[in-house]
C-alpha positions as CSV (number, residue, x, y, z in Angstrom):
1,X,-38.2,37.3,-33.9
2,X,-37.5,41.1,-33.9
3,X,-37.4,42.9,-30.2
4,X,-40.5,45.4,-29.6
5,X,-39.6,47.6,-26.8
6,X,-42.6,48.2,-24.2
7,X,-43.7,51.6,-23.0
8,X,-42.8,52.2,-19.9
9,X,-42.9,54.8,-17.5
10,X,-40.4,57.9,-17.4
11,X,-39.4,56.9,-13.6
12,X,-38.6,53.8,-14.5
13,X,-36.5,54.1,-17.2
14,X,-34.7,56.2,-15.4
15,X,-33.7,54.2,-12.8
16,X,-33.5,51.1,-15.0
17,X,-30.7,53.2,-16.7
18,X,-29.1,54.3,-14.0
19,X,-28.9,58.0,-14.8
20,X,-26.9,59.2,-11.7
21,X,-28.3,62.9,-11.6
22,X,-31.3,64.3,-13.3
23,X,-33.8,66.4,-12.3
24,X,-37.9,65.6,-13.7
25,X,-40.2,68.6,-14.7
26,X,-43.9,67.3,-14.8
27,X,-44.7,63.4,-14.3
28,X,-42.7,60.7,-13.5
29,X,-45.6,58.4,-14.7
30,X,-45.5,60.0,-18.4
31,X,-44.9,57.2,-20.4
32,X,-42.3,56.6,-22.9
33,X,-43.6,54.9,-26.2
34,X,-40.3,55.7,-28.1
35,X,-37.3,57.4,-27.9
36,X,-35.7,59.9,-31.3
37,X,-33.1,62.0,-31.3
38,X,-34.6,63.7,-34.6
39,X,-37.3,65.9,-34.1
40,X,-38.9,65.0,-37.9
41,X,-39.1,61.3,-36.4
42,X,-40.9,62.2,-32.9
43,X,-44.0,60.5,-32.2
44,X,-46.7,59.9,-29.9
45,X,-45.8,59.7,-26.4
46,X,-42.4,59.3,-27.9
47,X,-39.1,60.4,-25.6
48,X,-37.0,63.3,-27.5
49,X,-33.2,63.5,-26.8
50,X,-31.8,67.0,-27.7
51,X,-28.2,65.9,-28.4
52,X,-26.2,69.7,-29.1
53,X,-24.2,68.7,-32.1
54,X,-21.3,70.3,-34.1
55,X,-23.2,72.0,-36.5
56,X,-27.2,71.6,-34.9
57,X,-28.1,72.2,-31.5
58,X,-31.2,70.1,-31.3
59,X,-32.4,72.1,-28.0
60,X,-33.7,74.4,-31.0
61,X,-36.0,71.3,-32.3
62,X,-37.9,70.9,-28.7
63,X,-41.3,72.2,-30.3
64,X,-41.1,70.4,-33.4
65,X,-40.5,67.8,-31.5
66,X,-44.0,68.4,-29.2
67,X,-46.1,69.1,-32.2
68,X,-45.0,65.6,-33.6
69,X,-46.4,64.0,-29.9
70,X,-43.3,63.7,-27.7
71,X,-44.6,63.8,-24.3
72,X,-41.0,63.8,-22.2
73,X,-38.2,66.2,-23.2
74,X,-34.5,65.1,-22.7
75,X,-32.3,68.2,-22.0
76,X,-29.3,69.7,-20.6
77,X,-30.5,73.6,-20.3
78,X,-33.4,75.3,-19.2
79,X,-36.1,75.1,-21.9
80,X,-39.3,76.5,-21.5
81,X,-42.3,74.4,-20.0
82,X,-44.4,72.6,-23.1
83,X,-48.4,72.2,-21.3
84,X,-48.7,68.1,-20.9
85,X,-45.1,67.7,-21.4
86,X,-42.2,66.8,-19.0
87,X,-38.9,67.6,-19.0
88,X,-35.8,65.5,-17.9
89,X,-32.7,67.5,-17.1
90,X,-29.3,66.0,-16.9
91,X,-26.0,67.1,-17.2
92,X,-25.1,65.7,-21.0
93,X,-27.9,64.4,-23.1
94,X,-25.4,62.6,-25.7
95,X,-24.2,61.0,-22.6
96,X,-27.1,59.8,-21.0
97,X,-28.9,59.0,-24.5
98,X,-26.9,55.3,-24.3
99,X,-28.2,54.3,-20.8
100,X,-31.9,55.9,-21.5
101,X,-31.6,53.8,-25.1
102,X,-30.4,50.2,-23.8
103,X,-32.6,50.5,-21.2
104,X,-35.2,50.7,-23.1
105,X,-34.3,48.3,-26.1
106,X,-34.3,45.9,-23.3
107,X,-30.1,46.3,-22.2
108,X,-29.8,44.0,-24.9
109,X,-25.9,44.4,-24.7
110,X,-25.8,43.0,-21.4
111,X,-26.2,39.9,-22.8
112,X,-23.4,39.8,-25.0
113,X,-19.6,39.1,-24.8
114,X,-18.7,42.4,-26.5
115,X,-15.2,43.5,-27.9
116,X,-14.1,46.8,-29.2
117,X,-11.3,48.2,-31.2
118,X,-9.9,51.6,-31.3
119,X,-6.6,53.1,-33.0
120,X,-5.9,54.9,-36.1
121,X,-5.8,52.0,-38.4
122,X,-6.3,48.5,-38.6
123,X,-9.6,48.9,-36.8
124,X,-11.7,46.9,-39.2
125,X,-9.3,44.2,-40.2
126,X,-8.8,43.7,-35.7
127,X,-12.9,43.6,-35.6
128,X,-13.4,41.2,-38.5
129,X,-10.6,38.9,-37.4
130,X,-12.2,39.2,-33.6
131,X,-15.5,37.9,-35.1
132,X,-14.3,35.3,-36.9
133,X,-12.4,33.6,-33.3
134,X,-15.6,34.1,-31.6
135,X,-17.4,32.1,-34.3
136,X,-14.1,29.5,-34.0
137,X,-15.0,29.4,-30.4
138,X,-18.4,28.4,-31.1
139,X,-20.1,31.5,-30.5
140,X,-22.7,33.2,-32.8
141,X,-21.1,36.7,-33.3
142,X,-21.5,40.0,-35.0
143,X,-19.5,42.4,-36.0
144,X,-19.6,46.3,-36.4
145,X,-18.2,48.6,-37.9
146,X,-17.0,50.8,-40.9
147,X,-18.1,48.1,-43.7
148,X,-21.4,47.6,-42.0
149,X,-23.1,45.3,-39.8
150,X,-22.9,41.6,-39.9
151,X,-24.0,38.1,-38.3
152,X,-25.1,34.9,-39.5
153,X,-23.1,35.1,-42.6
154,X,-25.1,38.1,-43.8
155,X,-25.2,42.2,-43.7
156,X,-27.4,43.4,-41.8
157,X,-27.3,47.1,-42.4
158,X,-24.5,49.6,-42.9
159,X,-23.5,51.8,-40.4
160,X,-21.0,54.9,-40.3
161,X,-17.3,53.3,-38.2
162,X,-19.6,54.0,-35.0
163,X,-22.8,54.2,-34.8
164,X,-24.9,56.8,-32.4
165,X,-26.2,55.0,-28.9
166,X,-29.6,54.5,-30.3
167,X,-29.2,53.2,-33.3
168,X,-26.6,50.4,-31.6
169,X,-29.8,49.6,-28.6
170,X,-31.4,49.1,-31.8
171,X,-29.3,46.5,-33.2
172,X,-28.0,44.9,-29.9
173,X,-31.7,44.1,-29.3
174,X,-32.1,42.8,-33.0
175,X,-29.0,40.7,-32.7
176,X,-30.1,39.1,-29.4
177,X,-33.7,38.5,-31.0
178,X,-31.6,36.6,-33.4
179,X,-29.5,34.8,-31.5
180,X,-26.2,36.6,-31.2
181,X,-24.0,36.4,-28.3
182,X,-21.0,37.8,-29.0
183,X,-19.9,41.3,-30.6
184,X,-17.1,42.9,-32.1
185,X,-17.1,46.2,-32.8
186,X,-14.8,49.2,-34.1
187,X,-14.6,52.8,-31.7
188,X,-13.7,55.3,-33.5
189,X,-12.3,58.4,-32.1
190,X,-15.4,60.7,-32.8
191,X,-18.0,57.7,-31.7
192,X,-15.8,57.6,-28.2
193,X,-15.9,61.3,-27.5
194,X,-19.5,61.7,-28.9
195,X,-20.8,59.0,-26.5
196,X,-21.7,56.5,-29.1
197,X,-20.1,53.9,-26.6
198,X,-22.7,54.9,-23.7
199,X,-24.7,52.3,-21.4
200,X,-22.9,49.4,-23.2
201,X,-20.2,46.8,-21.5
202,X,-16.7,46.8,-23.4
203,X,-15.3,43.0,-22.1
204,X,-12.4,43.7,-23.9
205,X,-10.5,46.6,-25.8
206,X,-7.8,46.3,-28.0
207,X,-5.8,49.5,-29.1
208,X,-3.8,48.6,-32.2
209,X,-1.9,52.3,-32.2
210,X,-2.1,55.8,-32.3
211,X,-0.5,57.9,-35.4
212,X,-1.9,61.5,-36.6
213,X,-5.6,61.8,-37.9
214,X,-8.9,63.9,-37.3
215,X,-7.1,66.5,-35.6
216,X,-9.6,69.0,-37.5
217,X,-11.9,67.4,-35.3
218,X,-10.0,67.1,-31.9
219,X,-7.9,70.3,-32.0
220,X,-4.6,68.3,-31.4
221,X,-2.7,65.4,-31.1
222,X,-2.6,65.0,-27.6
223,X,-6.5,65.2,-27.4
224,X,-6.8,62.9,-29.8
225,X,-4.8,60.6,-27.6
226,X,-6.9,61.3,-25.0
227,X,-9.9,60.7,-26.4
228,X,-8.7,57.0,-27.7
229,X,-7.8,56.4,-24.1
230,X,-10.9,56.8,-23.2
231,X,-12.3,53.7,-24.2
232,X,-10.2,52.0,-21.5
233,X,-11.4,54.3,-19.1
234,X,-14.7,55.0,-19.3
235,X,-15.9,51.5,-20.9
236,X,-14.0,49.1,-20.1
237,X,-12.1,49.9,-16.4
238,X,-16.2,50.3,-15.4
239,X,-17.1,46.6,-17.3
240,X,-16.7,43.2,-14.5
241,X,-14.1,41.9,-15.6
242,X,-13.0,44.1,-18.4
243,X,-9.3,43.7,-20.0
244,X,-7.4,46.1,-21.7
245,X,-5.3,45.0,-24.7
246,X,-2.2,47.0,-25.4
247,X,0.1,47.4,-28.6
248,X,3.4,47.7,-26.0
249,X,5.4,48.7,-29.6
250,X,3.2,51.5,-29.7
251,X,4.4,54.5,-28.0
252,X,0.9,55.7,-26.3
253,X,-0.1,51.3,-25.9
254,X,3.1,51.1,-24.0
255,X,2.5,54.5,-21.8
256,X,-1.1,53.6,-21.4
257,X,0.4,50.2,-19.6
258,X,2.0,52.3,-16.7
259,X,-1.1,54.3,-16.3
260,X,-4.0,52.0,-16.8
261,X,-5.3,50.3,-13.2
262,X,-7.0,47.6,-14.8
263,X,-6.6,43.9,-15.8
264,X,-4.0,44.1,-19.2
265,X,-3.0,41.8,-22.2
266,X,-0.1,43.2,-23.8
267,X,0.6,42.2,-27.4
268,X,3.5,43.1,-30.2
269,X,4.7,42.4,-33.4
270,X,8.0,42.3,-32.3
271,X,9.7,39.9,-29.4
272,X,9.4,42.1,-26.3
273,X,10.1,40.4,-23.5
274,X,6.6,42.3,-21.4
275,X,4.5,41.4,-24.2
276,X,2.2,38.7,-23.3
277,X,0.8,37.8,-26.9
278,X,3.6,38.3,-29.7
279,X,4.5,36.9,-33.3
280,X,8.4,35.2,-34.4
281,X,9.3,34.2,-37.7
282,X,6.9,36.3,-39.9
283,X,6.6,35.6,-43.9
284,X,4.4,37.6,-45.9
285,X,3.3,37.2,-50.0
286,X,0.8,37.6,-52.1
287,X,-0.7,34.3,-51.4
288,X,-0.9,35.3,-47.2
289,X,0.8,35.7,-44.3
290,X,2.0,32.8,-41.7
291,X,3.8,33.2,-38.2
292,X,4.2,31.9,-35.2
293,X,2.2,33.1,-32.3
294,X,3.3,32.9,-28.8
295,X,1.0,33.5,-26.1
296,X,2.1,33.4,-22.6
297,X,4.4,30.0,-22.5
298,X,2.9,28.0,-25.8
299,X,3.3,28.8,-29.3
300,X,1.1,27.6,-32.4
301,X,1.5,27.9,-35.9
302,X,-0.9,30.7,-37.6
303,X,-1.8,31.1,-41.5
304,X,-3.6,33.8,-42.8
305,X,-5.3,34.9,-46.1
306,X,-4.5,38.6,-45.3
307,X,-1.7,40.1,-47.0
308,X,0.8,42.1,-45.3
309,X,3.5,42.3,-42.5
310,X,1.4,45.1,-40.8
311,X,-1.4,43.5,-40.3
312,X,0.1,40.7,-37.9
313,X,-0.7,43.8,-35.8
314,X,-4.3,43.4,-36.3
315,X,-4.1,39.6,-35.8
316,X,-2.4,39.9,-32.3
317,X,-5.0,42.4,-31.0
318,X,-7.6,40.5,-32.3
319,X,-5.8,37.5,-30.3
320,X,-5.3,39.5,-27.4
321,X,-8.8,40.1,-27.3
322,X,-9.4,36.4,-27.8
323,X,-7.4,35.3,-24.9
324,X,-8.6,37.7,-22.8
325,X,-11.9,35.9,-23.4
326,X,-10.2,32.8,-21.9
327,X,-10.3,31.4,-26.1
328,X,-7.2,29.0,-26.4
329,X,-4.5,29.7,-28.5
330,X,-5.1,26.7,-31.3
331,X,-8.7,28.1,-31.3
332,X,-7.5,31.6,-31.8
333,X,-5.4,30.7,-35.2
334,X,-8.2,28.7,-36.6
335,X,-10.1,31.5,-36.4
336,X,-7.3,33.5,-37.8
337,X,-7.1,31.0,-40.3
338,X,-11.0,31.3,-41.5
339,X,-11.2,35.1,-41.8
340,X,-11.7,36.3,-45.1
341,X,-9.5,39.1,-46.0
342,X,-11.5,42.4,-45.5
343,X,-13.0,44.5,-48.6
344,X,-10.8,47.2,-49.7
345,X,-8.0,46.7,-47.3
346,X,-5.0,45.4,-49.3
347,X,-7.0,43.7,-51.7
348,X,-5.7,42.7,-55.0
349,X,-7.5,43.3,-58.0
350,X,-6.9,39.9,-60.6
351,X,-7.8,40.0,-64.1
352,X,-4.7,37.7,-65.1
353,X,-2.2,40.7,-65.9
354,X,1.2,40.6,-65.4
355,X,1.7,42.7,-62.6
356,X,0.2,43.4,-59.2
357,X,-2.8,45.7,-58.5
358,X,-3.8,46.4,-54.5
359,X,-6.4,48.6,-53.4
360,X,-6.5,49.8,-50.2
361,X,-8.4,52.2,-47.8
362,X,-5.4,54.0,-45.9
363,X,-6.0,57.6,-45.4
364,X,-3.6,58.8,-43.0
365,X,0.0,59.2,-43.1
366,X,1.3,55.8,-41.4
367,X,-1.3,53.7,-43.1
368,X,-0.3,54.7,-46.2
369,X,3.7,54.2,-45.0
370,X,2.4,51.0,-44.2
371,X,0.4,49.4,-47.0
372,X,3.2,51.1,-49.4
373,X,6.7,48.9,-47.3
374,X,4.4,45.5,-47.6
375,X,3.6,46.6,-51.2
376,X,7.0,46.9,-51.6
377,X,8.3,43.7,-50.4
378,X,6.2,41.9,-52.7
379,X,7.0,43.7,-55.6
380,X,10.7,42.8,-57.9
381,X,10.2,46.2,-60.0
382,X,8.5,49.3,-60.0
383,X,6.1,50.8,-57.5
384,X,3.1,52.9,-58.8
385,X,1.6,55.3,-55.9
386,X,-1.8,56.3,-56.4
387,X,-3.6,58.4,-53.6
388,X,-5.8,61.3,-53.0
389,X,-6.5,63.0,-49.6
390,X,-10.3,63.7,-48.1
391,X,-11.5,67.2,-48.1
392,X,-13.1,68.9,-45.4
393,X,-10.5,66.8,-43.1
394,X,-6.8,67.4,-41.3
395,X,-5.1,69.4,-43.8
396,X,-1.9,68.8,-42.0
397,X,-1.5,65.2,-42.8
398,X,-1.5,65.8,-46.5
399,X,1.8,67.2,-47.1
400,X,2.7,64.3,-44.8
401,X,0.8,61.6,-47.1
402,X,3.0,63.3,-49.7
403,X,6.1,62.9,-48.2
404,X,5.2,59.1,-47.4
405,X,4.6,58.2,-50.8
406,X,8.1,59.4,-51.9
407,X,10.0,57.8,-49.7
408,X,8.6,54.3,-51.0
409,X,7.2,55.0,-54.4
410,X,9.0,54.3,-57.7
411,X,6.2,57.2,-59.6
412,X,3.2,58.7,-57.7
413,X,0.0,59.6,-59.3
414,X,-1.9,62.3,-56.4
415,X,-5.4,62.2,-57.6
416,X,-9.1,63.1,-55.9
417,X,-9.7,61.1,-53.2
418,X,-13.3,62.0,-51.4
419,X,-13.0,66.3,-52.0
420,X,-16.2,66.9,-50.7
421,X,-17.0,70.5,-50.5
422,X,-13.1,71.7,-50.9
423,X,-11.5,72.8,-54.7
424,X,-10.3,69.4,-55.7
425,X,-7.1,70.6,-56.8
426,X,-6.1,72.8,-53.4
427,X,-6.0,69.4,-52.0
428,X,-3.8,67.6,-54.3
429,X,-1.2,70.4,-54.3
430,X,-0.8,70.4,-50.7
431,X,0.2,66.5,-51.1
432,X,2.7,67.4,-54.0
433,X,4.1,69.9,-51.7
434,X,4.8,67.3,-49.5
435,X,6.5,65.0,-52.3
436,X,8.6,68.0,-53.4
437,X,9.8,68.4,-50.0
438,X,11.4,65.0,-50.3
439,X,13.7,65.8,-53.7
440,X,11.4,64.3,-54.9
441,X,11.9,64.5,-59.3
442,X,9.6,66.2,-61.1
443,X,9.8,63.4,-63.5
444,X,8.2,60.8,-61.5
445,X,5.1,62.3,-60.2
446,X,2.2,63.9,-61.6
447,X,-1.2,64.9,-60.8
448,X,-4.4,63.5,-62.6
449,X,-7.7,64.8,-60.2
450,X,-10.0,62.7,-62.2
451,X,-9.7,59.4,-60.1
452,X,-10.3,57.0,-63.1
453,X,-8.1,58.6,-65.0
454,X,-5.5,58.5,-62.5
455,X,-6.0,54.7,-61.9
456,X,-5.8,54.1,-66.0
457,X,-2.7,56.3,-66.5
458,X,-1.1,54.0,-63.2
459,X,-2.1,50.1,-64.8
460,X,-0.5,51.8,-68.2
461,X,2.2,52.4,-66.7
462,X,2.8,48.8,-65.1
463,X,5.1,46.4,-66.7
464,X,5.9,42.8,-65.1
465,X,7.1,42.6,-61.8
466,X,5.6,46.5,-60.6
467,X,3.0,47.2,-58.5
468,X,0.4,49.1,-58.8
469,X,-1.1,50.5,-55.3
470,X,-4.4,52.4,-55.3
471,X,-4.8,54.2,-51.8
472,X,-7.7,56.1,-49.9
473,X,-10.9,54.6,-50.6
474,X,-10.6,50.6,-50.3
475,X,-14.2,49.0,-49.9
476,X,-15.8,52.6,-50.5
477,X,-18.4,52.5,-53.6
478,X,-19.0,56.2,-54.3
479,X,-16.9,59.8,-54.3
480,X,-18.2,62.6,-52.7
481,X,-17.8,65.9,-54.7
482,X,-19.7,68.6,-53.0
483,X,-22.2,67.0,-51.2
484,X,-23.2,64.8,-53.8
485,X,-22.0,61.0,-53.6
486,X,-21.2,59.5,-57.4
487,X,-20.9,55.9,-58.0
488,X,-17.1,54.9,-57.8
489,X,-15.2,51.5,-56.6
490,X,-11.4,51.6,-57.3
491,X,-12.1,48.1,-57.2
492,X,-14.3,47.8,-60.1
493,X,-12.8,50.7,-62.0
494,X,-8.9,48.9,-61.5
495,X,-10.6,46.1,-63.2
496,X,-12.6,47.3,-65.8
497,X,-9.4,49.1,-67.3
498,X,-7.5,46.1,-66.9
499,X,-10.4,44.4,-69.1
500,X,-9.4,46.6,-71.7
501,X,-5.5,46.4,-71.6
502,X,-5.9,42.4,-72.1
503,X,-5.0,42.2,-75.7
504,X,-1.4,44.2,-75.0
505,X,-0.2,42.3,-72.4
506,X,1.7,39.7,-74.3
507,X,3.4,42.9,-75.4
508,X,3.6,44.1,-72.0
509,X,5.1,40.9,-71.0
510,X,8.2,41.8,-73.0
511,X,8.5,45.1,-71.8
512,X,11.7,45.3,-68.9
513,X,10.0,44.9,-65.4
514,X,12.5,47.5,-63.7
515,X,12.3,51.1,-65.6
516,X,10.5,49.9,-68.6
517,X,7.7,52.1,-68.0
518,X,8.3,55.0,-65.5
């Protein structure tokens, strides 16, 4: 059964959201039918939030709005009066759009255990793996986040990494119609300082570390620090009984330790002796990974499907979370045990050839660092780098991607990655510049911007024993190329060209794995 919020009166919505200063222009008794933050989608006696964006300030949409039938205003600067209209002032309309929307949708999210992840990687894989303990546990759970919205086996929509306040009231109030009662969720850095987070309980955080990205969005590093902070902060410090879980081998996760006032779980990869949640004896391959897990004085046995010494990271947040839940440990590593590895993150693409393909979504400089040392520690010859870099994104981190790639690449193809409105090729060449910083020989690099060319001249390349790594896009099924999104899945282009290659790999086969073909 799907939840159908009730009008109710401005006054009381207010106060049922606990808006802590506002100031009403016309009737507290106007009633609130629906609430938009889209002009185009007001209706009748529908509530319209301006929310002053980046780009669209949608104080400028208040008549539109009116026309359309909204009857109360939400705004955070003097407007002018509409006739039959009122006006709620607050200080921040993105902020108070979360309480105003949970209210609303029936503070659905109140009735949920509810988990979030924030970092500059491994957000998804910590989420998904936090799902799948819940569900282990014996809970119906749901996750969120950059691959889309899931419960009950099923997507249920796709979303952007966060999605606004509204449009999560929306789906905390479907998932409770249906049943859910836990939630794990991704918080990305943009959805935290945009608000997205408002008006909902965080039960427990997990910070899997912080490493450069978006800073063409937050101006600098250290405000991008700040802002992933604040989901300790400002949502879960405020949340009864809210625990913070901290990478300690992470330089800001062990700083945020001395600082943070609340209840903490501290987790590593590494045997630190404050760490409450930690791994020994780690063994990654191409089948999975398997460790042992030590949380506070007992230790079980965990096997995983993922692939990858990195992402025991993701598995001890997600534990951390877990046990901050009060989940045991054996349950935690069955859970561990049942998560399927994620879509485009470190996936390998099989079409029987004699060599390994990966595809995998890192975009930033340590992810790539990342997926490229576990790529090589599965791999007895050569490995075959192929990445692109986002346009209309941190233009500092390229020459750093660059400069990644040589350090652990055997030949490096720099290719399109999502260009967007910038000149395809300005973008690659400030990645090369990076790889030429490194000494890197002219010989074994080169630059292909069509992506599927790219990929094809990499799997030619490949002999037995190399591995072929395609970074940037991972799960992603389209390329965006000035504003226009084109059908494209590394995935499905990797194996579509390895369909083709079939009837050479017998000679392949012969070919020397080390040098024989870069």
């Amino acid at each position: 059964m799907t939840f159908e919020p009730k009008p109710m009166a401005l006054g009381a919505l207010v106060e049922r959201a606990g808006i802590p200063e506002f100031d009403i222009s016309g009737s507290p008794n106007a009633i609130v039918a629906d609430i938009q933050t889209r002009a185009q989608s007001a209706s009748r006696n529908g509530m319209f939030v301006a929310i002053r964006g980046t780009q669209v300030d949608g104080h400028l949409f208040l008549s539109e709005a009116v026309e359309r039938g909204a009857s109360v205003l939400v705004v955070e600067r003097d407007v002018p009066a509409y006739p039959g209209t009122t006006i709620l002032r607050v200080d921040n309309t993105r902020r108070a759009l979360g309480p105003l929307a949970h209210a609303f949708h029936g503070r659905a999210a109140a009735g949920l255990r509810t988990s979030a992840v924030t970092g500059t990687n491994g957000k998804t894989t910590t989420a998904w793996l936090m799902q799948s303990v819940m569900e282990a546990a014996g809970m119906k759970a749901a996750f969120v986040g950059t691959i889309g919205a899931y419960w009950g086996g099923a997507l249920r929509s796709e979303t952007i990494t966060t999605p606004d306040a509204l449009d999560l009231a929306r789906l905390f109030a479907r998932m409770r119609s249906e049943g859910v009662e836990a939630l794990s969720m991704e918080a990305s850095s943009h959805g935290i300082d945009q608000g997205r987070l408002c008006g909902m309980p965080v039960h427990a955080g997990a910070l899997t570390g912080i490493t450069q990205d978006h800073l063409d969005y937050h101006g600098s590093y250290p405000s991008y620090i700040a802002t992933k902070r604040r989901l300790f902060f400002d949502h879960v410090l405020p949340t009864p009984g809210g625990v913070a879980c901290l990478n300690v081998s992470d330089h800001t996760g062990e700083e945020l330790c001395f600082s943070y006032p609340g209840e903490i779980v501290r987790f590593s990869p590494e045997e630190r002796g404050e760490a409450d949640v930690l791994a020994r004896s780690i063994r990654s391959g191409v089948d999975g990974t398997d460790f042992e897990m030590v949380v506070g004085d007992r230790s079980v046995p965990v096997r995983s499907r993922m692939i990858g010494r990195f992402s025991v990271t993701n598995m001890l947040a997600a534990a951390s979370m877990a046990t901050a839940m009060g989940i045991d440990p054996e349950t935690i590593a069955r859970g561990i045990a049942r998560a399927t590895p994620v879509a485009g993150r470190f996936e390998s693409v099989r079409a029987g050839q004699p060599f390994l393909v990966i595809v995998d979504y890192a975009h930033t400089p340590d992810a790539l660092e990342k997926v490229l040392r576990a790529a090589r520690r599965l791999t007895a010859g050569n490995l075959i780098a192929v990445f692109g870099c986002g346009g209309d994104r941190d233009t500092t981190k390229r020459p750093l991607m660059g400069k990644a790639s040589a350090r652990l690449s055997d030949y490096i193809v720099v290719t399109s990655d999502n260009p967007r409105s910038e000149d395809p090729q300005r973008i690659a060449l400030m990645a090369v510049d990076g790889i030429r910083k490194m000494n890197y020989r002219g010989s074994r690099y080169e630059m292909i911007l069509d992506r599927a060319h790219a990929i094809e001249k990499a799997l030619h390349l490949a002999r037995p024993g190399d591995c072929v790594m395609i970074c940037g896009k991972g799960h992603e099924d389209y390329q965006e190329i000035d504003g226009v999104r084109h059908a494209f899945d590394d995935r499905a282009v990797a194996t579509a060209i390895l369909s083709t290659m079939k009837d050479n790999w017998s000679r392949i086969r012969g070919a020397s794995a080390v040098g024989g073909g870069v």
